[in-house]
SEBA-660208 format. One line per 4 residues: number of its first residue (from 0); their letters; for each residue z, x, y of C-alpha. Coordinates in nm, 2 decimals. Layout:
! residues N
NUM> a> Z/X/Y  ...
***
This chain:
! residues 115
0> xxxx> -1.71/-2.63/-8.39  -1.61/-2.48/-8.06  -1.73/-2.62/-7.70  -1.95/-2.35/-7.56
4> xxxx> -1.77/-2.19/-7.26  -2.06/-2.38/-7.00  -2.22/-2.67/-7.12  -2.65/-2.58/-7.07
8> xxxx> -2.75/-2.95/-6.99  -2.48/-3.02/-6.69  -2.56/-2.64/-6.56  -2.95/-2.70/-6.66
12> xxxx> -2.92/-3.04/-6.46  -2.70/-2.88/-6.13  -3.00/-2.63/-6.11  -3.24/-2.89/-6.14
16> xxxx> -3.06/-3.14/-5.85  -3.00/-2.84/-5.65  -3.28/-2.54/-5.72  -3.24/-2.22/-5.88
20> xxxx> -3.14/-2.05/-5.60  -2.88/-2.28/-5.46  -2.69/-2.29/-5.78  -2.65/-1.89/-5.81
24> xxxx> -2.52/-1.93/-5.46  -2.27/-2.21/-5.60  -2.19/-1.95/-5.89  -2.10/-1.68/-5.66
28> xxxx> -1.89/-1.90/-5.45  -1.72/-2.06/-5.76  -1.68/-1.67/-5.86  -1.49/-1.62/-5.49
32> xxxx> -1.27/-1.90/-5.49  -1.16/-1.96/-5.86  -0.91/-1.70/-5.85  -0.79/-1.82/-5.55
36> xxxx> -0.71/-2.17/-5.72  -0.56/-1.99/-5.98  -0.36/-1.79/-5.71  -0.23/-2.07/-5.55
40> xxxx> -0.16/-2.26/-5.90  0.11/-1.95/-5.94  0.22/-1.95/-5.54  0.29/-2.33/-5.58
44> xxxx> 0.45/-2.32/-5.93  0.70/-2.01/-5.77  0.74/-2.26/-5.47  0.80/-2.57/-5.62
48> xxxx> 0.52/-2.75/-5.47  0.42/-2.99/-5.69  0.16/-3.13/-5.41  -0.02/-2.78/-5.36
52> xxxx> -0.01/-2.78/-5.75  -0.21/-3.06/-5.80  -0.44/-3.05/-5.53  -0.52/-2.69/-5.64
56> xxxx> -0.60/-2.80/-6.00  -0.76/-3.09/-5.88  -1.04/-2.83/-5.70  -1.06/-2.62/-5.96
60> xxxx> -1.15/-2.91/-6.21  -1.43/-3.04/-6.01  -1.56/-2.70/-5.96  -1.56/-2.61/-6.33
64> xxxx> -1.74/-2.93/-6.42  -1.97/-2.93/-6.19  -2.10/-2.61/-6.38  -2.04/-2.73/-6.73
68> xxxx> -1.72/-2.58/-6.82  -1.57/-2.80/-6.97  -1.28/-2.65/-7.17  -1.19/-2.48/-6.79
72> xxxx> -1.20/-2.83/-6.65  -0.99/-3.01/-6.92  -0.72/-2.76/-6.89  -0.73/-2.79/-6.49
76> xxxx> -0.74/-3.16/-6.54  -0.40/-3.11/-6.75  -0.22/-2.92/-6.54  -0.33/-3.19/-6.25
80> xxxx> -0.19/-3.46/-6.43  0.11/-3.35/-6.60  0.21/-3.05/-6.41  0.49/-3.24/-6.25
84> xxxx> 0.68/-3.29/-6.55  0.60/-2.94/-6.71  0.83/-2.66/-6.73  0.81/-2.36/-6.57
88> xxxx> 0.78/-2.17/-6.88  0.51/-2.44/-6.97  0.31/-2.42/-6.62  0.31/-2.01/-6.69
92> xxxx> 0.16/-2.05/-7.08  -0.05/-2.29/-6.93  -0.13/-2.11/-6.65  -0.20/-1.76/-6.88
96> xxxx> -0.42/-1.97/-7.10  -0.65/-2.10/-6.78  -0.62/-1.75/-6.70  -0.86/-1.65/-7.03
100> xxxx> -1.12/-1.92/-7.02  -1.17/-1.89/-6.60  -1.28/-1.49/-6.75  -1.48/-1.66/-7.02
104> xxxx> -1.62/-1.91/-6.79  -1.71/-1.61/-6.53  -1.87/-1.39/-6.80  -2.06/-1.66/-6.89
108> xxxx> -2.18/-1.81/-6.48  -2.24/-1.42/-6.41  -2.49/-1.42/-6.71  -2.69/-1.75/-6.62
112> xxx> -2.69/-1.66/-6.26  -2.86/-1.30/-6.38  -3.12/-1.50/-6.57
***
């Protein structure tokens, strides 16, 4: 069995803590500033900066599990912790793969913020 791309009861329970409206504002600015992270995850892998690396994957961890998406946040969670000792050509898989499930994960915050 597959992990759905957002877990319902962690979003269920953010729009519950929050209200309805607050957490389609939170979608739309998780929809603004995740491809930044993932811009800056490239910038800093091209630069060498293993700090601006981690802090950026550190953000974008958070931010996907504070929505439920869990697979998004286990792979940013990844990339926090071993990205130092990764590859380039393993940062760039990584980075491709993080690519697809941020689309998945968008798809899927654009549809429950719709509801």
């Amino acid at each position: 069995m597959t992990t759905p791309t957002i877990d319902r009861a962690t979003f269920a329970a953010l729009a519950e803590t929050t209200g309805a409206e607050f957490a389609r504002e939170l979608i739309d600015t998780f929809l603004q500033e995740a491809p930044v992270m993932l811009s800056e995850l490239r910038r800093a892998t091209t630069a060498q900066d293993a700090g601006a690396f981690r802090r950026a994957a550190h953000s974008l961890k958070s931010n996907a599990n504070t929505f439920g998406a869990v697979d998004l946040g286990a792979m940013a969670r990844a990339l926090e912790v071993e990205g130092a000792t990764m590859t380039d050509e393993q940062k760039e898989h990584s980075l491709a793969a993080l690519d697809e499930e941020y689309a998945r994960v968008a798809l899927a915050l654009e549809g429950l913020r719709d509801e």
